[in-house]
C-alpha positions in Angstrom: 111.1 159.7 189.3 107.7 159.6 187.7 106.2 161.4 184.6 106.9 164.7 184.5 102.6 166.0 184.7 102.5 163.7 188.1 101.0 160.9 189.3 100.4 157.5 187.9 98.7 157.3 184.4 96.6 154.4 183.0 95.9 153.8 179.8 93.2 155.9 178.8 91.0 152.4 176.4 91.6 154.3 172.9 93.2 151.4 170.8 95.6 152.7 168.2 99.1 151.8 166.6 102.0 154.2 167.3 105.3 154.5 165.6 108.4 155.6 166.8 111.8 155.4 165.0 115.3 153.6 166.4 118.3 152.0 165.0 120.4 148.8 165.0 123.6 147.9 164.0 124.1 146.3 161.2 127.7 145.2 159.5 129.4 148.9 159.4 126.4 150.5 159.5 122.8 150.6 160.8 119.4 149.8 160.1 116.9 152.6 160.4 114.2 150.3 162.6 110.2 151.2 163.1 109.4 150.4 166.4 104.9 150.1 165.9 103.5 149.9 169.3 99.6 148.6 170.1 98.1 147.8 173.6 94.7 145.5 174.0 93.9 145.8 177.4 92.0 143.3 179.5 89.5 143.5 182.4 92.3 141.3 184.4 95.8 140.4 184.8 99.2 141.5 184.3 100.7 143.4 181.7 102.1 140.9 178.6 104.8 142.4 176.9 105.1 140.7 173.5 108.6 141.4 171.0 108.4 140.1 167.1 110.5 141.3 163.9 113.7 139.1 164.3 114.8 140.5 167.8 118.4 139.4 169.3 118.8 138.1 172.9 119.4 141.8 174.0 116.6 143.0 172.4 114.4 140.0 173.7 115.9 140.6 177.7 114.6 144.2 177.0 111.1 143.3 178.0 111.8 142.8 181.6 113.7 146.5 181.7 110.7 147.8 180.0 108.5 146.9 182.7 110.5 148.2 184.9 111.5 151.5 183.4 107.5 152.0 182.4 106.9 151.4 186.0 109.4 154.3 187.7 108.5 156.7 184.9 104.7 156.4 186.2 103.4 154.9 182.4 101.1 151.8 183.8 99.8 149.8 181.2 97.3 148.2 183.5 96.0 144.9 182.6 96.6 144.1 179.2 98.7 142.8 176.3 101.8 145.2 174.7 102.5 144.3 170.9 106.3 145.8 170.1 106.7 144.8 166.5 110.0 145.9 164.6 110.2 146.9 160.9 111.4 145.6 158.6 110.3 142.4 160.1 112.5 140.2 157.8 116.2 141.6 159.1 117.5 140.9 162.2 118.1 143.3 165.0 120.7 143.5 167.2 121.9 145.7 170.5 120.7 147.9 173.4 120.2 150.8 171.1 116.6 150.5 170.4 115.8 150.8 174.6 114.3 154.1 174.2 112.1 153.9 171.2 110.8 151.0 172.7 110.1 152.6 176.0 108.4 155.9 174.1 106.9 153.9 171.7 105.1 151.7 174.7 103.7 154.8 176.0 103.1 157.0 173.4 100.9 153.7 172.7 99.3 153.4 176.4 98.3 157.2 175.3 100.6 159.2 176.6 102.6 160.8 173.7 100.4 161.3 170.6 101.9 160.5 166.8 103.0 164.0 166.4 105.4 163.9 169.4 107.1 161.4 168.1 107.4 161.9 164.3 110.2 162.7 162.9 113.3 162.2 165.8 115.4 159.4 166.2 115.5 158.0 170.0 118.6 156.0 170.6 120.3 154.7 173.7 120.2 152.1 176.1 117.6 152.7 179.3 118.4 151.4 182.9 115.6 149.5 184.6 115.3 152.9 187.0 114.9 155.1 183.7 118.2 156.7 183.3 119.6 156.6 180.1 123.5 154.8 179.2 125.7 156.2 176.1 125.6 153.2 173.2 128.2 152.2 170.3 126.9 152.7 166.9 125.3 156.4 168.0 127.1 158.2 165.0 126.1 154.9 162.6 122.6 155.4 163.4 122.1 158.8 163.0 123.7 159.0 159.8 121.4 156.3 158.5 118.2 158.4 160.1 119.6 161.5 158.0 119.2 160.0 155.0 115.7 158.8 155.6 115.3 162.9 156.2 114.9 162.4 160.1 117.2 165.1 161.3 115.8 165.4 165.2 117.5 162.7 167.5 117.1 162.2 171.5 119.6 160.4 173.0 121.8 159.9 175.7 124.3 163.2 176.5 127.5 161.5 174.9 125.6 159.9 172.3 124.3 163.2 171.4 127.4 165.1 171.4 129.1 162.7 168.6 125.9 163.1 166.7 126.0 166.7 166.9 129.3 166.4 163.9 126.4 166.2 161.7 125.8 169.8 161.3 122.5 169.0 159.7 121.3 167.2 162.7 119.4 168.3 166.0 120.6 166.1 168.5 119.3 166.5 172.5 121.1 164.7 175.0 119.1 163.6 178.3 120.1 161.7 181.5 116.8 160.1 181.9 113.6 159.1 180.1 111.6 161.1 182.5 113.2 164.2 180.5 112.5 162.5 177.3 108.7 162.6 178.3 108.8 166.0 179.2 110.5 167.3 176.6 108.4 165.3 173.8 104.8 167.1 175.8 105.9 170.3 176.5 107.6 170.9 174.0 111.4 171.1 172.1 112.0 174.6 174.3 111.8 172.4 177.7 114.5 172.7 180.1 116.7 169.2 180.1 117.8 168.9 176.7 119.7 171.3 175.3 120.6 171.1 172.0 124.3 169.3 171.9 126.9 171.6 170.1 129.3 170.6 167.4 132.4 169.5 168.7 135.9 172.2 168.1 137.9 170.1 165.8 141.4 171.2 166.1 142.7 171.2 162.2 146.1 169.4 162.9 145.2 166.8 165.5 146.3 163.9 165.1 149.2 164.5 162.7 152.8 164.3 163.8 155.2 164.5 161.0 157.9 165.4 163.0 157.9 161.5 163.7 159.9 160.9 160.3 163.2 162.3 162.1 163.4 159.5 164.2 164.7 157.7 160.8 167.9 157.7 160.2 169.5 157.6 156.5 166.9 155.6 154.1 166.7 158.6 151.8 165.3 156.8 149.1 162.2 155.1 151.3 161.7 158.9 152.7 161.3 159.9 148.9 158.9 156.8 148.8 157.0 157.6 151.6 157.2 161.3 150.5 155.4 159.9 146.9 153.1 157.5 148.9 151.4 160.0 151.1 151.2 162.5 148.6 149.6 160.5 145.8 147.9 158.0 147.9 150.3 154.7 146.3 150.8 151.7 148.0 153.9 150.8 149.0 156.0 147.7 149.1 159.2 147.7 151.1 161.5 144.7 151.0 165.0 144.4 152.8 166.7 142.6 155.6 165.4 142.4 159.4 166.5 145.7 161.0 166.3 147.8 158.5 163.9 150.1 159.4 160.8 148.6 157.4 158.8 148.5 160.5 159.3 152.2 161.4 159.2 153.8 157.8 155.8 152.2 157.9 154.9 153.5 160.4 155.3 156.9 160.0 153.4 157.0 157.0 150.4 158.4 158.6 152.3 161.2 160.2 153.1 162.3 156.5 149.0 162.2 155.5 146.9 165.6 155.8 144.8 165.5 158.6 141.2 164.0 158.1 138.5 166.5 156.9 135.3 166.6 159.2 133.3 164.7 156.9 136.1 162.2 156.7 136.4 162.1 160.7 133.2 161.4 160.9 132.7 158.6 158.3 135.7 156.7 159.9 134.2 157.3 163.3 131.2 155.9 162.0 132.7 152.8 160.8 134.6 152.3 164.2 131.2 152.9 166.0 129.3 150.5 164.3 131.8 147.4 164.2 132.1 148.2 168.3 134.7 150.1 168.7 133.2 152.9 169.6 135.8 156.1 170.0 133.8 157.8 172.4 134.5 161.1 170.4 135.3 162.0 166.7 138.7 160.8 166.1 141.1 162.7 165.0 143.9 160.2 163.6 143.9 158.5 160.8 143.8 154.9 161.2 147.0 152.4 161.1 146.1 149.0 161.3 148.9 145.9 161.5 147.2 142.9 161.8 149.5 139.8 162.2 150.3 137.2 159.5 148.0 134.5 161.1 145.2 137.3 160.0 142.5 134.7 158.7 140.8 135.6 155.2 137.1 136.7 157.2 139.6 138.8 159.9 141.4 140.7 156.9 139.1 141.7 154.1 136.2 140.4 155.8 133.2 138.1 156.7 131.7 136.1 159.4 127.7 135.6 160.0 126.9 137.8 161.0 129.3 139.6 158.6 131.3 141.9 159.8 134.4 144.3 159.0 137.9 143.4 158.2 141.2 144.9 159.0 141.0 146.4 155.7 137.9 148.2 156.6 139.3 149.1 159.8 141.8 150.9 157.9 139.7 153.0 155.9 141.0 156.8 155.0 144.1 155.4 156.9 146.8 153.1 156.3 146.8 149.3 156.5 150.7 147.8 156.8 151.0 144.4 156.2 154.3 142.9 157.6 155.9 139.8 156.9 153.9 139.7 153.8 154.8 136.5 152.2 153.6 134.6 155.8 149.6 135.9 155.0 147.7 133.4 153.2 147.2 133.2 149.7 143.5 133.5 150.0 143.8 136.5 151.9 145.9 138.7 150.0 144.4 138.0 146.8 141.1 139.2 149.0 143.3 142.7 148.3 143.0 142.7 144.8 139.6 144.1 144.1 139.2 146.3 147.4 142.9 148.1 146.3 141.0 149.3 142.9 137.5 149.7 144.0 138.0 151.0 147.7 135.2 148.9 149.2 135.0 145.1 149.5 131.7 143.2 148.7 131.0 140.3 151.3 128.2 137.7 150.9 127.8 135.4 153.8 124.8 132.6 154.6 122.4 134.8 152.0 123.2 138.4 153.4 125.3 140.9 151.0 126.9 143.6 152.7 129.4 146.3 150.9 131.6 147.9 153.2 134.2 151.2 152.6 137.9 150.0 152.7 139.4 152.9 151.3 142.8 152.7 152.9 146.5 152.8 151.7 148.2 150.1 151.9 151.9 149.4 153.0 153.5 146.2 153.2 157.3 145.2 154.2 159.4 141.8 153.6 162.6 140.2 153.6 164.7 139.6 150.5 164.3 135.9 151.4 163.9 133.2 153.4 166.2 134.1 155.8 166.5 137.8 155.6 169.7 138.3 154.1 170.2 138.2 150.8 172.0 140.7 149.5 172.9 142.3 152.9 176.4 144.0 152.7 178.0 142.4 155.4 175.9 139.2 156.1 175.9 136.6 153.9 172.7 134.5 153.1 172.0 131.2 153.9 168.9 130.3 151.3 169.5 128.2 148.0 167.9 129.9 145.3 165.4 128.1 144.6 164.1 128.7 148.2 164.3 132.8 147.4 162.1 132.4 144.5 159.4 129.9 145.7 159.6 132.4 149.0 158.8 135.6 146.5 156.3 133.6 144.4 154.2 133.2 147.3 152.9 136.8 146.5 150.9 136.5 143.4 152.2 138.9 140.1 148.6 140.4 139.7 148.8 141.6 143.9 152.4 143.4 143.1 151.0 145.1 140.0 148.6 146.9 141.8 151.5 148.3 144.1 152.3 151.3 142.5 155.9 151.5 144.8 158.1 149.3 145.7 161.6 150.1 147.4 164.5 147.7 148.0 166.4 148.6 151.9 169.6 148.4 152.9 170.8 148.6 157.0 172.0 152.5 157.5 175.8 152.7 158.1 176.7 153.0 161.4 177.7 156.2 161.8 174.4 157.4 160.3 172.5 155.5 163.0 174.5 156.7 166.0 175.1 160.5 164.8 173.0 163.6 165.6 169.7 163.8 164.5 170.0 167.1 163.4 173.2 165.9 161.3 170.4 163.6 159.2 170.4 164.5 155.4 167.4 164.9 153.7 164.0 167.2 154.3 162.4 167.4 158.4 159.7 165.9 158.3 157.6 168.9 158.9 158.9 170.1 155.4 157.9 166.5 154.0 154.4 167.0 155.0 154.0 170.2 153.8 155.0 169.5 150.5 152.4 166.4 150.6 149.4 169.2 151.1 150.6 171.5 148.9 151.0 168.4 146.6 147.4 167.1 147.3 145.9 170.8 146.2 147.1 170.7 143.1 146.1 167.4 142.1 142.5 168.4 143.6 142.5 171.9 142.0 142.7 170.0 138.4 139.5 168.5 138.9 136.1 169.3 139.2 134.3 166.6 141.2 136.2 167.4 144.4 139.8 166.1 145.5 140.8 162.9 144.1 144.4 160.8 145.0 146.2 160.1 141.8 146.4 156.4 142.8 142.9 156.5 142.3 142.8 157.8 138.6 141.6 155.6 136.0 142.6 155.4 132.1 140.4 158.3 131.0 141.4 160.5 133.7 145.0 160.2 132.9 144.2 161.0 129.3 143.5 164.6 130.9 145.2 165.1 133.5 148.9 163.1 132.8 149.3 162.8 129.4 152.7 162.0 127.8 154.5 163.9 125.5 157.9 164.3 123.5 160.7 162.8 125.9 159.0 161.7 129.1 156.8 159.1 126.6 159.9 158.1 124.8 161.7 157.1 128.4 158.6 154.9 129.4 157.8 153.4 126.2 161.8 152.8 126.7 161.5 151.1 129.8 158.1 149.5 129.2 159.6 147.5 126.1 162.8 146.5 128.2 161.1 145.5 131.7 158.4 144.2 129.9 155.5 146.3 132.0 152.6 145.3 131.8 149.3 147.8 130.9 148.9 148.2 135.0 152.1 148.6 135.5 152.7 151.1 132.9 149.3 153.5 134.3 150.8 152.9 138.0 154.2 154.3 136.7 152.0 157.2 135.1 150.4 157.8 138.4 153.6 158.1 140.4 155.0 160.0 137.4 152.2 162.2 137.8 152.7 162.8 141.9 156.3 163.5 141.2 155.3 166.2 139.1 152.8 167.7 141.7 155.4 167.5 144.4 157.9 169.7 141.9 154.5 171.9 141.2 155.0 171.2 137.7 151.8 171.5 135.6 153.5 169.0 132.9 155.0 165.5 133.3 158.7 165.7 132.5 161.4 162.9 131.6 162.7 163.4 135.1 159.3 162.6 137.0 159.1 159.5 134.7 162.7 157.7 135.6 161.4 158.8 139.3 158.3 156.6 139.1 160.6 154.1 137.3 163.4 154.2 140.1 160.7 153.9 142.7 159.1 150.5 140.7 162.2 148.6 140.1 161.3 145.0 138.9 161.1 142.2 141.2 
C-alpha cells in the first residue's frame, strides 16, 4: 500500500520544522508529547533517522519501523538526515503509543502534510513495519490529557478510537492503516476510511448484582453494616473467627454500590489504561481489589521508579478489602492514613512527584486473635492475653479511627446455614440496594456542588447538614464521655448517624440513628 495520490514522493528541498501532537504514559496518566519533525537532506547516502527528548528503548527501536513504515506508505526521505525531537525534552517517554505521530510528523516534514493538517488532532497508536496500525494501552489516558490542552480531534487505531469516543467532547477516527491516515489528513475529514467512532451504549445497571447478598446466611447485623457502608461510603472493619463469613460479606459490598456514572467509568478506565491494564472497553464494574498481606508498602499505596499505582489506586471509585489485616506491615497501612481522608495519595520517588486518585472504600476483616477464636461460642481459644493484645496493637489507634464501622462476627447457627435461602431473615438484597440509591439522593440533593458520600464530609459540612439537637446530642455526648471518643471518632459516629437517617429518609438526626452509629462502632 502506498500514499494514497500514487507513486513514490521525495522530499520536495523546502526545510521547515513540523509539529505533530502524541502521548505517553506517565504514572496513571499521560504526557501530552510534541513530536517537532525537520529533515536536511544531502546530495548522498542513506536516510539517518535521529530520536532525542528522553526516549525509552521502545521509543528508540521505533526508528527502524519508521523506515520501514515510511517506505510501504511511499513517503521517501531520500538522502538525508531526520531530526524527531520530543517535547518537553526534560521528561521521559515511554511506550509504542507515539508510532503514529512520529510516522506523520516524519512526512508531514519530508513535505507531504502541511501544518494545518496536522494541528489540532491527537494521533495515537502503535504502527506495524507494513503500515497497519495496532490498538495501544493508555488510549483513554491520553486523550483525556489532549482534551484538556483543547485538542478534541484524535486518529487512532479502531479500538482505540471507540474507548475514546466516551468522551462525548471528543472526535475520535479509527483507521486500520496509516495509508488512511494520509488520506484522510489531504483530502480532507469527510474521506472515506475513518468514520467517526460512536459512543459506546452503556447499559445503566451493568455491572451491579445485589442479589449476590442472599448467598449470606444470618449475619444481620454485618448486612446492616454493609447496608450503612455502601450507602454512606464508610469503611468497614470486620473482626471474628475463621469461617465466619468475613471473606464473603466483603465481598459483596460492591454488589450493594450504585452503578458507576459515565464520567466515573471512564475515569476508572482511565486509570486501568494507563497503569497497563488496559480493559479493552469502558468497564462497567466497580473495582474490588484484595491484595495479599505480603502486599509491600510501593505494591499498596504506591511507588517504584518509575512510580507507579498501588492497590489503593487500583481500587479507586471501588472497594479495596484488606484481609488478614494485622499480617500487612506497619509501614503500609499507616500509608492508609492520609489517602482514607484526602482520596488521593502523593508519591515522590528519585526526584519525580506524582499524585494519583485513590478514592476507594475500604473494607478490612480479622480474627479476634492469634488464633481465631477468642470468644467463639463453642471453641475455646488457645492465645494468652497478652498475645490478643500485642496481636490487636499491631493496627495503629490513629488507622482504626478513621474506620467509621467496625462489626464484631459470630459463626451462623447451624440451622441458619443449612435452611432455605428464601427462609433467610432480613431485606433481599435487591431491596438493600435500592434503599442505598434512594439513600445516596438524598444525601446529594442537600448539597449544591454535586453528590458527595457522607464519609467524605468535613467539620463545616456537618455543621449544615448533621447538626445535633435535644436528645440525639445528649446520647453522643453520653457515650463520648463514657467510651472516651476521640474528636474523629465522635464526627465518624456523626457521619454514620447521619447515613442512618438517610436510609430512614429522615431530614433530621434522631436519638435512634445515633445509638445506630454507636452500635455499629463498638470500642475495640
Amino acid at each position: 500500500m502506498v500514499f494514497p495520490s500514487g507513486g513514490s514522493r521525495v522530499w520536495n528541498g523546502m526545510r521547515r520544522t513540523i509539529r505533530a501532537h502524541g502521548a505517553s504514559l506517565d504514572g496513571a496518566g499521560a504526557l501530552l508529547v510534541t513530536v517537532e519533525a525537520r529533515f536536511e537532506p544531502a546530495k548522498e547516502g542513506a536516510t539517518e533517522i535521529h530520536l532525542t527528548g528522553l526516549p525509552d528503548s521502545v521509543l528508540r527501536e521505533s526508528r527502524g519501523r519508521l523506515s520501514c513504515v515510511l517506505g510501504a506508505t511511499g513517503l521517501r526521505l531520500g538522502a538525508g538526515r531526520l531530526f524527531l525531537h520530543l517535547v518537553p525534552a526534560a521528561r521521559r517517554k515511554s511506550g509504542e503509543a507515539l508510532d503514529l505521530a512520529l510516522v506523520v510528523a516524519a512526512g508531514a516534514a519530508a513535505g507531504h502534510l502541511t501544518q494545518g493538517q496536522v494541528d489540532g488532532t491527537l494521533f495515537l497508536g502503535e504502527v506495524g513495519i507494513d503500515g497497519r496500525l495496532h490498538a495501544v494501552p493508555g488510549g483513554l489516558a491520553c486523550v483525556a490529557e489532549a482534551r484538556r490542552a483543547g485538542i478534541r480531534r484524535v486518529i487512532a487505531p479502531t479500538e482505540t478510537a471507540e474507548e475514546a469516543a466516551a468522551l462525548g467532547d471528543v472526535t475520535a477516527h479509527g483507521a486500520e492503516h496509516v495509508a488512511e491516515v494520509l488520506s484522510h489528513l489531504t483530502r480532507g475529514p469527510s474521506a472515506a476510511g475513518l468514520p467517526a467512532a460512536s459512543p459506546p451504549l452503556l447499559d445503566p445497571d451493568a455491572g451491579t448484582s445485589p442479589e449476590r447478598l442472599d448467598e449470606v446466611r444470618g449475619q444481620a447485623e454485618a448486612k446492616l453494616a454493609l447496608q450503612v457502608a455502601a450507602a454512606g461510603g464508610h469503611g468497614v472493619l470486620l473482626i471474628g473467627p475463621p469461617g465466619a463469613g468475613k471473606s464473603m460479606l466483603a465481598q459483596r459490598l460492591v454488589d450493594l454500590l450504585p452503578p458507576m456514572a459515565l464520567e466515573e467509568r471512564v475515569e476508572v478506565t482511565t486509570l486501568l489504561s494507563a497503569t497497563g491494564r488496559w480493559p479493552r472497553g469502558l468497564v462497567s464494574r466497580r473495582p474490588f481489589r484484595a491484595p495479599h498481606h505480603t502486599t509491600s508498602f510501593a505494591g499498596l499505596i504506591g511507588g517504584g521508579s518509575p512510580i507507579s499505582a498501588g492497590e489503593i489506586s487500583l481500587a479507586h471509585r471501588g472497594v479495596l478489602f484488606l484481609d488478614e489485616l494485622p499480617e500487612f506491615g506497619r509501614d503500609a497501612l499507616e500509608g492508609l492514613r492520609q489517602p482514607l481522608e484526602a482520596g488521593e495519595v502523593h508519591l515522590a520517588r528519585a526526584g519525580r512527584r506524582r499524585t494519583l486518585p485513590a478514592r476507594f472504600q475500604l473494607v478490612a476483616a480479622m480474627n479476634p486473635c492469634p488464633c481465631g477464636y477468642a470468644g467463639h461460642p463453642r471453641i475455646p481459644c488457645r492465645c494468652a492475653p497478652g498475645a490478643v493484645r500485642r496481636y490487636r496493637q499491631r493496627i495503629s489507634g490513629p488507622l482504626l479511627d478513621r474506620v467509621d464501622i467496625r462489626v464484631e462476627l459470630q459463626p451462623a447457627p447451624a440451622d441458619v446455614v443449612v435452611g432455605a435461602a428464601t427462609l433467610a431473615p432480613g431485606p433481599r438484597g435487591v431491596q438493600v440496594a435500592g434503599d442505598v440509591r434512594a439513600a445516596r439522593a438524598r444525601a446529594a440533593a442537600r448539597l449544591d456542588g454535586g453528590p458527595v458520600l457522607n464519609a467524605a464530609l468535613g467539620p463545616d459540612a456537618l455543621d449544615e447538614v448533621a447538626p445535633l439537637r435535644g436528645e440525639a446530642r445528649v446520647v453522643l455526648e453520653r457515650a463520648a464521655r463514657r467510651d472516651h471518643l476521640s474528636s474523629r471518632a465522635l464526627q465518624s459516629t456523626r457521619r454514620v448517624a447521619r447515613t442512618a437517617a438517610d436510609l430512614r429518609g429522615a431530614a433530621d438526626i434522631g436519638p435512634t440513628d445515633i445509638a445506630t452509629a454507636l452500635a455499629l462502632r463498638p470500642p475495640l
